[in-house]
C-alpha positions in Angstrom: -14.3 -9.6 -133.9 -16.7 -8.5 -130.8 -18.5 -5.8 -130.1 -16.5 -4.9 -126.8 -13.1 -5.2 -128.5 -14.1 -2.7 -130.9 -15.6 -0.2 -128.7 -12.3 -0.7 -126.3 -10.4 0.4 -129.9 -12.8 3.1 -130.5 -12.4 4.5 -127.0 -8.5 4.6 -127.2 -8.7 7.1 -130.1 -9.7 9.7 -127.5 -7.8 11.5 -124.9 -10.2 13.5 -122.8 -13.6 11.8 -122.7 -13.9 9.0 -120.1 -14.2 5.3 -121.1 -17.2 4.8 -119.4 -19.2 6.6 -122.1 -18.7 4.3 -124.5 -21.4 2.0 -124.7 -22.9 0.4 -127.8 -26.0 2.9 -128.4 -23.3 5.5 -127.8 -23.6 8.6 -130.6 -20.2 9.1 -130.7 -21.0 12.7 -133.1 -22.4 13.7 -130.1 -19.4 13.3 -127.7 -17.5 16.9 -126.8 -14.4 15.5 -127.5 -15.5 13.9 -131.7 -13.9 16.0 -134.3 -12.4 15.2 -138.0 -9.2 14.2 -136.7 -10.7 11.3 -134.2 -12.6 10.4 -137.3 -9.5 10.1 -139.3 -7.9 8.0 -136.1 -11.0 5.6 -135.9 -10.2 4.9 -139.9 -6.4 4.3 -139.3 -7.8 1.6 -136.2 -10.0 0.6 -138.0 -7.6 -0.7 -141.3 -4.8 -1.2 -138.4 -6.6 -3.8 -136.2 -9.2 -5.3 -138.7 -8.0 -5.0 -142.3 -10.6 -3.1 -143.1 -11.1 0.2 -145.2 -14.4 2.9 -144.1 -14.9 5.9 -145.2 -16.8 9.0 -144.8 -19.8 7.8 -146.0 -19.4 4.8 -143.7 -19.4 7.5 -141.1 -22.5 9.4 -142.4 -24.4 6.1 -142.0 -23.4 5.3 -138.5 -25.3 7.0 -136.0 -24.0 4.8 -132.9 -20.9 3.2 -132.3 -22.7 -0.2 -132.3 -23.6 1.0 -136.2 -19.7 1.3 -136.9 -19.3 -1.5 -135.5 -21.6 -3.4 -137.6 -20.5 -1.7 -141.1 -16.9 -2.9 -140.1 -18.2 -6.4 -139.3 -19.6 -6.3 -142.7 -16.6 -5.8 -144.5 -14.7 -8.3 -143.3 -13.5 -11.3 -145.6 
């Protein structure tokens, strides 16, 4: 799993905001377009492309997507 592939996954889950702000040290809480529902879309890519469960407090310890992306990498068998 690399850090670019996820953030290209991560971006996909939103419609309106440009692909270009994603970047590692991205807070994605502070994006116009984050809401529950992308939340709930990042968990489904999340188990859909990695086999891996998060949850809401795996959220609430993320700040940046580069944090995500490293509880995800942590979870993996």
């Amino acid at each position: 799993m690399e850090l670019n592939e996820f953030i290209k996954h991560f971006a996909e889950q939103f419609e309106e905001t440009e692909e270009n702000a994603f970047t590692p040290d991205t807070d994605f809480r502070e994006l116009d377009e984050w809401s529950s529902l992308i939340s709930l879309s990042i968990i489904a890519m999340v188990d859909e492309e990695y086999n891996v469960e998060i949850n809401g407090e795996d959220f609430r310890q993320a700040t940046t997507i580069s944090d995500l992306y490293e509880v995800v990498k942590s979870k993996i068998q």
